[in-house]
MIGU-525641 format. One record per atom (N, C-alpha, C): x, y, z. Coordinates in pm, whole numbers, padded with zeros to 5 digits, always signed. Example, Ala and Ser with C-alpha at 12.3 -4.5 7.8 and 13.67 -1.06 7.14 Angstrom:
BEGIN
+01319-00569+00780/+01230-00450+00780/+01320-00330+00780/+01285-00225+00708/+01367-00106+00714/+01290+00003+00787/
//
This chain:
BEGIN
-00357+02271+00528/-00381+02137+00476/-00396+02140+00325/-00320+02036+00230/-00377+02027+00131/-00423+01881+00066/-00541+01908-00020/-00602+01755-00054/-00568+01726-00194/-00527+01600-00206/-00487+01546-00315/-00554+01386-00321/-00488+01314-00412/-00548+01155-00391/-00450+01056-00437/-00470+00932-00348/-00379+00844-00377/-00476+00722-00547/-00390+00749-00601/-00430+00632-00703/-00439+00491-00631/-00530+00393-00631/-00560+00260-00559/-00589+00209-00675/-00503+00074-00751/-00500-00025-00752/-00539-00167-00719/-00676-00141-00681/-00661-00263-00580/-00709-00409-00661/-00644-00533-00642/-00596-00604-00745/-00665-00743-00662/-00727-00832-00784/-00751-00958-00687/-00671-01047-00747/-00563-01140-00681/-00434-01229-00730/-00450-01341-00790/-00414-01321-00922/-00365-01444-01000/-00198-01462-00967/-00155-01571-00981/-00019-01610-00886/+00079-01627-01051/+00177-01570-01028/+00262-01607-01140/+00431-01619-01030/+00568-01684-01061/+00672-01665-00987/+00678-01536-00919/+00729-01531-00805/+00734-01415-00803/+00935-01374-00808/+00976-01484-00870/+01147-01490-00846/+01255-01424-00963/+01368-01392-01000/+01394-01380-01036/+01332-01258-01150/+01327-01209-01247/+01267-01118-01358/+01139-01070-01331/+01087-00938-01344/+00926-00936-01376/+00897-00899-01504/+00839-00963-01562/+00775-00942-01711/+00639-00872-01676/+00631-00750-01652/+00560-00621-01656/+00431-00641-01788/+00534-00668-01916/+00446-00694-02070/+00366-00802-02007/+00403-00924-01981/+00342-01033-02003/+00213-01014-01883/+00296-00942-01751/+00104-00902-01684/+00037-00862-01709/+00057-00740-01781/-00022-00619-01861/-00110-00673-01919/-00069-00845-02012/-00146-00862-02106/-00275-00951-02063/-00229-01019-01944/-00284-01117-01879/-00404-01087-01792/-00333-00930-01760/-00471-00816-01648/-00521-00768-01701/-00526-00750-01836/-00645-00725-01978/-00778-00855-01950/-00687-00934-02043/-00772-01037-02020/-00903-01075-01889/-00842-01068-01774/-00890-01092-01692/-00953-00956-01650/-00961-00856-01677/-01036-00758-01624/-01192-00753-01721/-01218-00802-01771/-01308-00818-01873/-01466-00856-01785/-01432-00909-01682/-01541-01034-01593/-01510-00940-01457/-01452-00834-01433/-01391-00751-01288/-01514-00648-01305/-01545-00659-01128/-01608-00517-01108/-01527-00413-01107/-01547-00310-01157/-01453-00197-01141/-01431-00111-01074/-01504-00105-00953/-01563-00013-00884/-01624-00060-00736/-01643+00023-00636/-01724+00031-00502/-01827+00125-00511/-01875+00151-00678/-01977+00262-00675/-02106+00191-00569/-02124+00054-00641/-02277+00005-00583/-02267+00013-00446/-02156+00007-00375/-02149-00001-00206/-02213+00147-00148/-02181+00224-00226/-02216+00381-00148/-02331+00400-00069/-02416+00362-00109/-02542+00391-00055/-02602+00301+00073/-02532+00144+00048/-02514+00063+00174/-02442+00159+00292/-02320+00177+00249/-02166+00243+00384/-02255+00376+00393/-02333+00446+00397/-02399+00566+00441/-02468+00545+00503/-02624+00455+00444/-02725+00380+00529/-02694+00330+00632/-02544+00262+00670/-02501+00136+00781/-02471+00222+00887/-02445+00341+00843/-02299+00470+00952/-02166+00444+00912/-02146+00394+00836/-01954+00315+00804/-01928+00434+00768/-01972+00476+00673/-01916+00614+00589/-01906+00735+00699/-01998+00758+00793/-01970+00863+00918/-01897+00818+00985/-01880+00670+01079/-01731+00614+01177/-01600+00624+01078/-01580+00607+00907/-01483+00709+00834/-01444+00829+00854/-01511+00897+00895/-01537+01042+00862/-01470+01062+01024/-01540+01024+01119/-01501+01066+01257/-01377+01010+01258/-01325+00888+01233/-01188+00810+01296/-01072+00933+01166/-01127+00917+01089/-00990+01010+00973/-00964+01172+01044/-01085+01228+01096/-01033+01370+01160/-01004+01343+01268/-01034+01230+01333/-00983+01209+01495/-00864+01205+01448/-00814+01083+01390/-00627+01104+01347/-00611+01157+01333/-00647+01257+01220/-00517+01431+01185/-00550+01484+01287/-00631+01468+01401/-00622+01571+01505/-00509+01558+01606/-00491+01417+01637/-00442+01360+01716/-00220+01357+01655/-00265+01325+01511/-00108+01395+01481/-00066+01496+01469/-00146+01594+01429/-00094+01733+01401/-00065+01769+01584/-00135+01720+01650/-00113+01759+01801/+00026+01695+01868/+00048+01577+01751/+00212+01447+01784/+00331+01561+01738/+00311+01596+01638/+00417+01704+01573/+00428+01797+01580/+00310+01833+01645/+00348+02005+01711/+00295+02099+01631/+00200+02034+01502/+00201+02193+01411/+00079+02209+01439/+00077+02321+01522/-00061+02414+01541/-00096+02484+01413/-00071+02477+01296/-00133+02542+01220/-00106+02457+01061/-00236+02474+01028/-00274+02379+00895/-00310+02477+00753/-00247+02464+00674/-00232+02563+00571/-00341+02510+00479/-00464+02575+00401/-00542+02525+00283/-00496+02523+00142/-00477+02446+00127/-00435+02515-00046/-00470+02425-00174/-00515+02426-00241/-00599+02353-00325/-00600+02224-00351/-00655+02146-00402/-00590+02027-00383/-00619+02005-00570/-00443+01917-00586/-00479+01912-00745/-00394+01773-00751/-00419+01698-00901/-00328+01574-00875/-00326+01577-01049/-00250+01626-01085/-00197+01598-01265/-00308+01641-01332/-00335+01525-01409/-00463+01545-01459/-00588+01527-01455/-00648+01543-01279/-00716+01547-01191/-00778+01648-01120/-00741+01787-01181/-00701+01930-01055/-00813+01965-01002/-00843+01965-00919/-00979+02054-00857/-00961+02171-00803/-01085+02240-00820/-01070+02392-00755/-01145+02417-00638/-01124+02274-00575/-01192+02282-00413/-01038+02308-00349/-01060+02434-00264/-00997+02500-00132/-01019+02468+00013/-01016+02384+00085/-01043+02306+00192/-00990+02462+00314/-01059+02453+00430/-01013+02591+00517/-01061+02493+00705/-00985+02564+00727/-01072+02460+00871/-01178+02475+00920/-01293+02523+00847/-01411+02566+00904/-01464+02474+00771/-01421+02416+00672/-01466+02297+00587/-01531+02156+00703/-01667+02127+00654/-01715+02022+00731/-01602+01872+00716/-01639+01863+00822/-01506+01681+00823/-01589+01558+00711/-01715+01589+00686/-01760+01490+00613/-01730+01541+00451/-01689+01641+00472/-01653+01684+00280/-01517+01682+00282/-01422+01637+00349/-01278+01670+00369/-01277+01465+00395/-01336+01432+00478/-01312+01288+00545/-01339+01147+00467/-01500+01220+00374/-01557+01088+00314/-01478+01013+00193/-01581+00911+00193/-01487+00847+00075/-01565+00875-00100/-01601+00954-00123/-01664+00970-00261/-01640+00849-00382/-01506+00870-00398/-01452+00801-00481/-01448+00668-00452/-01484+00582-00582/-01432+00462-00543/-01334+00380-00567/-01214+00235-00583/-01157+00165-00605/-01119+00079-00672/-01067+00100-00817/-01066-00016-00961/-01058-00136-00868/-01116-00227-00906/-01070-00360-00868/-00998-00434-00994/-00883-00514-00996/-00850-00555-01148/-00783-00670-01098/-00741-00775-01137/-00687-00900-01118/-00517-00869-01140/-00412-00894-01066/-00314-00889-01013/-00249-01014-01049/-00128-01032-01177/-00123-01161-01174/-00005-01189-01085/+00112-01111-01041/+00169-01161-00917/+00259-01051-00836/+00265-01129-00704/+00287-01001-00586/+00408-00958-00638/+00470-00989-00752/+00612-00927-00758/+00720-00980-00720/+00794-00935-00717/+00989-00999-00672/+00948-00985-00546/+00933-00901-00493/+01022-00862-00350/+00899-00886-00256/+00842-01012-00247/+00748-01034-00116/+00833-01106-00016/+00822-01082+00100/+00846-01166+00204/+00782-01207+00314/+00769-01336+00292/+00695-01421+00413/+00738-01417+00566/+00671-01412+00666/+00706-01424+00821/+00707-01293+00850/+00659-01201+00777/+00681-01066+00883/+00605-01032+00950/+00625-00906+01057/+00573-00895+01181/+00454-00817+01139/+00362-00850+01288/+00240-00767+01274/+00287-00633+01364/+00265-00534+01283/+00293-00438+01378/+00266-00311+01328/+00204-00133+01380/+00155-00078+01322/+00258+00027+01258/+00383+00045+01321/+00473+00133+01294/+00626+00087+01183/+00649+00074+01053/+00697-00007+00984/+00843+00007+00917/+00839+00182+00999/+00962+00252+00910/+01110+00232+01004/+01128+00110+01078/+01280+00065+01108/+01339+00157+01102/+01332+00252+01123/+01459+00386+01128/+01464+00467+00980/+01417+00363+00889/+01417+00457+00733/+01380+00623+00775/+01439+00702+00679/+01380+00854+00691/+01311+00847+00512/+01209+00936+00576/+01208+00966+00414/+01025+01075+00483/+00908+01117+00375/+00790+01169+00403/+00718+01058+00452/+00678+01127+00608/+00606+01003+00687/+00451+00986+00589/+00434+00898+00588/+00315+00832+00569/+00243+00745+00649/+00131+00845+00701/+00002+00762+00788/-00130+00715+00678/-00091+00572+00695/-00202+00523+00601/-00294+00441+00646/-00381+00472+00641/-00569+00386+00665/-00599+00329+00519/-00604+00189+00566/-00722+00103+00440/-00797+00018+00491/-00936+00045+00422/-01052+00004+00455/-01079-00146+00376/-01128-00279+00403/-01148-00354+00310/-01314-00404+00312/-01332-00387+00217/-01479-00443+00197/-01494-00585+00100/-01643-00660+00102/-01612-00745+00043/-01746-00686-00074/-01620-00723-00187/-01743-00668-00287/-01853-00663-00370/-01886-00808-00294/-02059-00819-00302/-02143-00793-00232/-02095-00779-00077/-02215-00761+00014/-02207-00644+00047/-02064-00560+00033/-02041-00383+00062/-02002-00400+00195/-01988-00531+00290/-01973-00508+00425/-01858-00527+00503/-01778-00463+00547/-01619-00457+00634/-01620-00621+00654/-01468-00657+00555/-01412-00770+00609/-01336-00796+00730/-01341-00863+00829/-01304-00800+00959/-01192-00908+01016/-01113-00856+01114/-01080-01011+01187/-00980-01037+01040/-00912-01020+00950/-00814-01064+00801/-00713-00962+00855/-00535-01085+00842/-00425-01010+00818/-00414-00946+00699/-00402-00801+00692/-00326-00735+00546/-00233-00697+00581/-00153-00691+00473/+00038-00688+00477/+00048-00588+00366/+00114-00482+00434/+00193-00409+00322/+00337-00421+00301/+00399-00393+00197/+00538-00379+00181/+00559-00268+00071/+00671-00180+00088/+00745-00088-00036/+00884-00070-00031/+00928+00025-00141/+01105+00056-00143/+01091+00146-00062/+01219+00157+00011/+01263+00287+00072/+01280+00414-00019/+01323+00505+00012/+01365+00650-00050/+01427+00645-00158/+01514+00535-00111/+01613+00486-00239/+01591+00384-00371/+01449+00343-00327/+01400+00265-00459/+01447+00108-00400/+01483+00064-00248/+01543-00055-00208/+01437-00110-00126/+01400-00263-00125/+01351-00314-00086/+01416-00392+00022/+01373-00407+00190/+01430-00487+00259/+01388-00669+00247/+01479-00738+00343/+01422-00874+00311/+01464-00960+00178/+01524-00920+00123/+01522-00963-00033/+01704-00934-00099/+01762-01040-00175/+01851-01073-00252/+01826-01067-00390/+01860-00974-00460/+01822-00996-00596/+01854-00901-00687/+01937-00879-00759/+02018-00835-00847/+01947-00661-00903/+01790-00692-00909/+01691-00610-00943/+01665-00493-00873/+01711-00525-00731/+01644-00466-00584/+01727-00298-00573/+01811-00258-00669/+01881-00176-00669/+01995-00124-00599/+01997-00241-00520/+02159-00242-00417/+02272-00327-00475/+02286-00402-00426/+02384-00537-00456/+02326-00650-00444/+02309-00759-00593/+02276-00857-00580/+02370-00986-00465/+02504-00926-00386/+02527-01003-00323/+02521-00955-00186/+02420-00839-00160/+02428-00809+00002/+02307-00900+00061/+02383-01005+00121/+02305-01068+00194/+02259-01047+00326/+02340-00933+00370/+02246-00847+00496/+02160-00794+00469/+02075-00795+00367/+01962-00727+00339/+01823-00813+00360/+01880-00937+00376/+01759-01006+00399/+01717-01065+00566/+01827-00977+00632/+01788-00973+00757/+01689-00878+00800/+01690-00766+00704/+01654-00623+00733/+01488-00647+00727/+01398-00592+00794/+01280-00585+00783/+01206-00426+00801/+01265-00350+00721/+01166-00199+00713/+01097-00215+00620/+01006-00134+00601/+00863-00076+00535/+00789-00207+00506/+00808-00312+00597/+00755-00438+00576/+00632-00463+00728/+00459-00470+00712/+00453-00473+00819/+00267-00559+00770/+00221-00580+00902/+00093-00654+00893/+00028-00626+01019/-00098-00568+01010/-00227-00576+01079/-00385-00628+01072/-00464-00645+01164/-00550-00727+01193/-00677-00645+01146/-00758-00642+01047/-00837-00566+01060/-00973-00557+01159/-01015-00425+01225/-01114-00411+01300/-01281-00416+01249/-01304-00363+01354/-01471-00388+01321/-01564-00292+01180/-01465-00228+01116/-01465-00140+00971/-01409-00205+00940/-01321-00323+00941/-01226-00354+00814/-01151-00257+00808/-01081-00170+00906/-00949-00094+00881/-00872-00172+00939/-00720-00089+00874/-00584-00134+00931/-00478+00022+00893/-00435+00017+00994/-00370+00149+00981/-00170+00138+00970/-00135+00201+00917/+00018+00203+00936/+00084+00294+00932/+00230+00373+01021/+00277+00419+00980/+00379+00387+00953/+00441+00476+00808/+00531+00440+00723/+00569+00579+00638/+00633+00558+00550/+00691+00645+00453/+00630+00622+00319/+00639+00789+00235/+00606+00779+00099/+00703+00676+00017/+00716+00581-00047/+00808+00503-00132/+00907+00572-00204/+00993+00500-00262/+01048+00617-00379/+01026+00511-00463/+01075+00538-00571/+01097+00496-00681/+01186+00395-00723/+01204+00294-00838/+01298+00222-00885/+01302+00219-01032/+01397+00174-01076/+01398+00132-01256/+01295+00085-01306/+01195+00143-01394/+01105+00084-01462/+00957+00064-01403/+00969+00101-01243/+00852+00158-01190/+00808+00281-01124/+00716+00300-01131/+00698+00430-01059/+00670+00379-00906/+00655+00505-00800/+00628+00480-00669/+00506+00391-00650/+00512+00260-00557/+00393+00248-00528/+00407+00170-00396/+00333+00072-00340/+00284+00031-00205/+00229-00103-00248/+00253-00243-00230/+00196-00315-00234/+00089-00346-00104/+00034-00444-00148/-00118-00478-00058/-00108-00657-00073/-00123-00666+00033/-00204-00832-00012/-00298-00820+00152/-00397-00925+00145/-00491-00963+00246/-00488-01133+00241/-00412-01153+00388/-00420-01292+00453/-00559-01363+00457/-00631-01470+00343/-00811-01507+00457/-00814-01577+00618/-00709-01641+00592/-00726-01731+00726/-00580-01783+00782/-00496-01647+00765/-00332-01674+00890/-00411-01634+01037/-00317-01674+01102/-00296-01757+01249/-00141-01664+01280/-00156-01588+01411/-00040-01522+01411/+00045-01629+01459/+00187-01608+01471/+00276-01698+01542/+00266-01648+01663/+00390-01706+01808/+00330-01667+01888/+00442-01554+01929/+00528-01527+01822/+00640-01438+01842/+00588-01251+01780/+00469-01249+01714/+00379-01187+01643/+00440-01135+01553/+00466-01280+01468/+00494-01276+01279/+00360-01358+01278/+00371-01313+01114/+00231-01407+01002/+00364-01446+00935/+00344-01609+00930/+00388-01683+00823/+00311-01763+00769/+00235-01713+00631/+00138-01779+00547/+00164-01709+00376/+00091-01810+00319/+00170-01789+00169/-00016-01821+00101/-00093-01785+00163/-00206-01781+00056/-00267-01611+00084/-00308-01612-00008/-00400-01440+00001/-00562-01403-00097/-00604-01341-00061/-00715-01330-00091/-00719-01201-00184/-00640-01146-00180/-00665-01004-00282/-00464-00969-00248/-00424-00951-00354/-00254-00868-00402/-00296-00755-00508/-00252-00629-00428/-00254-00532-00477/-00132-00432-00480/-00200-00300-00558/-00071-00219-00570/-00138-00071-00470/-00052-00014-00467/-00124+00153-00447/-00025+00246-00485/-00087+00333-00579/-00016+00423-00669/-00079+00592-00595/+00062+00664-00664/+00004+00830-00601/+00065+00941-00707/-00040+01029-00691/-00059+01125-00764/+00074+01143-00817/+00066+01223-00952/+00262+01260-00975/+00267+01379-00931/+00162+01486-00937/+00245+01609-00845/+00297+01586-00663/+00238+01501-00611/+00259+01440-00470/+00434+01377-00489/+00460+01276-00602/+00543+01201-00628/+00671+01327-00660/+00630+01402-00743/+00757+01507-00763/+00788+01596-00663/+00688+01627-00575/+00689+01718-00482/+00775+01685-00344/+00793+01495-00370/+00824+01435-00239/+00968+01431-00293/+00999+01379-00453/+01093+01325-00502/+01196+01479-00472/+01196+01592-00477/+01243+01718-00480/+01299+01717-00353/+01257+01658-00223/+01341+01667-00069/+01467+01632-00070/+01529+01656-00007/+01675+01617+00032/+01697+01451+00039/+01572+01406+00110/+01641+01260+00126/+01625+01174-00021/+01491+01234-00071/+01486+01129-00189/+01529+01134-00313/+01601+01274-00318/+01713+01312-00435/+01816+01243-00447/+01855+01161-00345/+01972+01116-00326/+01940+00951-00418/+01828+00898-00443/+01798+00846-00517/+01870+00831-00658/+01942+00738-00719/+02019+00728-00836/+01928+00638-00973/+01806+00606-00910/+01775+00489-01012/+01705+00564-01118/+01650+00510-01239/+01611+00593-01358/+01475+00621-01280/+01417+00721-01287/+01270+00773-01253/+01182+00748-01367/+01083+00674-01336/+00946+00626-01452/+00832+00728-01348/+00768+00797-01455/+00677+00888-01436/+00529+00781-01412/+00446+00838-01353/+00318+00784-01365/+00270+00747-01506/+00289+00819-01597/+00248+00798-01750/+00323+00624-01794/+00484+00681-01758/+00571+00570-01807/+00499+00417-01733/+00486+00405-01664/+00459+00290-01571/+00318+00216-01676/+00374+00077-01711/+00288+00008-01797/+00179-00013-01714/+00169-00051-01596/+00069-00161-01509/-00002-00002-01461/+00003+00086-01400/-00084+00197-01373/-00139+00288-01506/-00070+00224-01621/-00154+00296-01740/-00284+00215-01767/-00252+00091-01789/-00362-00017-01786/-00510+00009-01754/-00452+00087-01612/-00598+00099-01512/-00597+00248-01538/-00557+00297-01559/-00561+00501-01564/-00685+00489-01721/-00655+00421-01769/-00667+00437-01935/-00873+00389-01926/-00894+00314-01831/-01012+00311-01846/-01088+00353-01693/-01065+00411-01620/-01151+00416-01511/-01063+00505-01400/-01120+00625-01291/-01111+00705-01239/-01098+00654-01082/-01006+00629-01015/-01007+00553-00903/-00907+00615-00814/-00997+00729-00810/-00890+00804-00703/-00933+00840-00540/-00865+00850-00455/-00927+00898-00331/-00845+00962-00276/-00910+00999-00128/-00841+01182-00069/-00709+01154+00030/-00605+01232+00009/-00488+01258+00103/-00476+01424+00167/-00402+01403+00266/-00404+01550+00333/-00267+01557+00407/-00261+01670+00383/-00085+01715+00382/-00132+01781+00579/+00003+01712+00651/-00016+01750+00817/+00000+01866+00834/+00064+01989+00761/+00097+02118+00762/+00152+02193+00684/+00182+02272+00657/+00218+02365+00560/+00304+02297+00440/+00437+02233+00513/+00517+02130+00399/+00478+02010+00366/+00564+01913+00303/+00549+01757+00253/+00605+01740+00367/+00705+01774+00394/+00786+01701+00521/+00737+01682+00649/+00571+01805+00685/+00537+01755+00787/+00471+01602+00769/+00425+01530+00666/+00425+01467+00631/+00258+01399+00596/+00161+01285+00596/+00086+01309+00499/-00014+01193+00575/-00117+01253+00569/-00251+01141+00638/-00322+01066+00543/-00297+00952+00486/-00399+00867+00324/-00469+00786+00386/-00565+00767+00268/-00712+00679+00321/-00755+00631+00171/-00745+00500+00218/-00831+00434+00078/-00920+00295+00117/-01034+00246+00034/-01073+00126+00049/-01116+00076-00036/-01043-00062-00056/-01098-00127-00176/-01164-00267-00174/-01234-00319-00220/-01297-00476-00194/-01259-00587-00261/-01271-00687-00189/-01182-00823-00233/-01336-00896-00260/-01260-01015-00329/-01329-01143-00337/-01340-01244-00240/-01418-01248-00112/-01360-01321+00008/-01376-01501+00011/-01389-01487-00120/-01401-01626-00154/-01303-01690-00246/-01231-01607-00262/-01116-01634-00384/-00976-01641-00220/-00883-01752-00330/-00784-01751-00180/-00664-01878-00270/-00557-01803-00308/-00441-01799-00382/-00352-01843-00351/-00230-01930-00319/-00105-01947-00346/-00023-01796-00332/+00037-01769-00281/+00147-01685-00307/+00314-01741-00326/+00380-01678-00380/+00535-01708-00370/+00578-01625-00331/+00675-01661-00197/+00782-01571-00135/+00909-01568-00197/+00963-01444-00246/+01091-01423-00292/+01229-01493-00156/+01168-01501-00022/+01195-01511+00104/+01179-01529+00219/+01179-01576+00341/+01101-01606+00433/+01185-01540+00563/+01140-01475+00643/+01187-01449+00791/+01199-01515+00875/+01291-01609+00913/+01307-01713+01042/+01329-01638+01174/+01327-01738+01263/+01372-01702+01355/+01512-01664+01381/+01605-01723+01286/+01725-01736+01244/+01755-01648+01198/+01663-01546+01100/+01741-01481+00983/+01677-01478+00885/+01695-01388+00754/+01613-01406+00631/+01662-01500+00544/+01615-01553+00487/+01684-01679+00375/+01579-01644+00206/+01688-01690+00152/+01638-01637-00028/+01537-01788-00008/+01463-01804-00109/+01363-01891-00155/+01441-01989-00219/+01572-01932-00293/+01602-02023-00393/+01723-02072-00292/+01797-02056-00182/+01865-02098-00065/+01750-02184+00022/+01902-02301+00063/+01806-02381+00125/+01779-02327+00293/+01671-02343+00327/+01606-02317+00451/+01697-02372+00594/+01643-02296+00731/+01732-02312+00826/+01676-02460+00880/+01689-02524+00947/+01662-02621+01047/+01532-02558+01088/+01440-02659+01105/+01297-02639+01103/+01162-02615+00999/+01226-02604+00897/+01156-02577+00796/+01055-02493+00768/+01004-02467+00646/+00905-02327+00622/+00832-02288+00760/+00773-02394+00844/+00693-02374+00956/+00762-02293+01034/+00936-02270+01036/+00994-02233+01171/+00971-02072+01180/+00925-02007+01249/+00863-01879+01294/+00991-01745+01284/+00938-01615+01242/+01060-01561+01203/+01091-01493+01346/+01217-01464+01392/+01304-01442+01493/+01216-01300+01576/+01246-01308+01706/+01164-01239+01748/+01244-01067+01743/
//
């Protein structure tokens, strides 16, 4: 096994288009501003999530999973080897006789910073479901996030969160748009629904998914968006079609993790310009003042067996936003935002 950490982002949403261009500068300048009045942190929660048991039902459910996958994939044997992340490195050696609460917990805590919009490539109506990778190949990624609310420290529970990312190739499904790194005129792409997915959180405020490490695109580095639904209503086909959110975020990862993944066969095949963690304006922002890292663990000896992450960050459960969909999932089919809609209108439920 080896431990590293995923950089978390976790962002509360100010709404800007999310269509056409992203002006990267103009958020940068705007998530200044607004971080000024932001807690920065889940330090004050620590001592609540220990006192409650949250921090031990962490600890037990994260080694129950790697127990339970390493047993899915067959690898009887888990390699230690240091865990380091750029300019982060530690000289903790993890061995399997390491306690699960020094390997499991959450030490670290979660920038919180204001998010002024979900980006180009959101799409509305997608399914709730825990497994997200549609056939994509690329380094599996099993990911746990925890949400808290971050005044009271206590699991928001019962809330859709939705993740979405690029494939291997830096491509986003669901989406038409010149940017997306395919063809601004493949309109079969907005039928497509991989690495696009939504779950219900439990009685911790988790939600789990599996999925793949991202790759990369022009002008960003790898990352994972986040948003949290306050009050969607599933359909009865089990899509969420709702356009308000309570927290839009990012999730960023280490660059030795990022080069180590980028080096495989599938994600070499990747053509778009590579932006390093450094390069990336919006993860310098938050790198530049505050330490917001938490623990990942490699399933076996390689990347390719692939990778168990855990993060949690806290929202404002009183804040509750507007979003813009680049797109919406019908029952019909995907349709651009700026195309007119099928028969039935925004309400009509995306295809089963």
């Amino acid at each position: 096994m080896r431990f590293s950490t995923f950089l978390v982002n976790a962002l509360a949403a100010t709404i800007a288009s999310a269509h056409g261009s992203h002006d990267i500068h103009k958020e940068q300048a705007i998530r200044r501003t607004l971080l000024q009045d932001t807690k920065r942190d889940l330090s004050h929660c620590a001592a609540k999530i220990r006192s409650n048991g949250l921090e031990a039902r962490n600890v037990q459910r994260r080694a129950a999973r790697l127990d339970s996958l390493i047993e899915k994939k067959g690898l009887k044997e888990k390699a230690a080897r240091a865990a380091a992340d750029g300019g982060h490195l530690s000289n903790a050696s993890y061995t399997l006789s390491t306690p699960e609460e020094t390997v499991f917990s959450s030490n670290n805590s979660c920038v919180l910073s204001p998010e002024v919009t979900e980006g180009p490539y959101y799409v509305a109506g997608e399914y709730i479901r825990e497994n997200i990778t549609d056939g994509q190949q690329g380094v599996a990624l099993h990911l746990e996030v925890q949400v808290l609310d971050i005044d009271t420290c206590d699991p928001v529970t019962d809330v859709y969160t939705e993740i979405w990312h690029a494939n291997s190739t830096g491509v986003y499904s669901g989406v038409q748009n010149s940017m997306n790194g395919n063809s601004e005129n493949d309109a079969s792409n907005l039928d497509l629904t991989y690495l696009r997915g939504i779950q219900e959180t439990d009685s911790d405020g988790v939600v789990q998914f599996d999925t793949l490490v991202p790759g990369h695109y022009t002008g960003r580095t790898n990352h994972i968006h986040i948003l949290v639904h306050p009050n969607a209503t599933a359909q009865p086909n089990g899509t969420i079609l709702d356009t308000t959110a309570s927290h839009v975020g990012q999730i960023f990862f280490d660059q030795d993790l990022i080069t180590e993944v980028e080096a495989t066969t599938i994600y070499s095949k990747n053509t778009q310009v590579l932006t390093l963690n450094t390069g990336d304006s919006i993860l310098a922002e938050e790198a530049a003042s505050s330490d917001p890292y938490i623990e990942y663990v490699l399933l076996g000896d390689s990347i390719e067996d692939g990778i168990l992450g855990w993060l949690a960050f806290g929202i404002n459960v009183t804040l509750s936003k507007s979003v813009s969909a680049a797109a919406t999932l019908y029952e019909t089919g995907g349709v651009s935002s700026n195309s007119s809609g099928p028969s039935g209108g925004p309400g009509a439920p995306s295809r089963k």
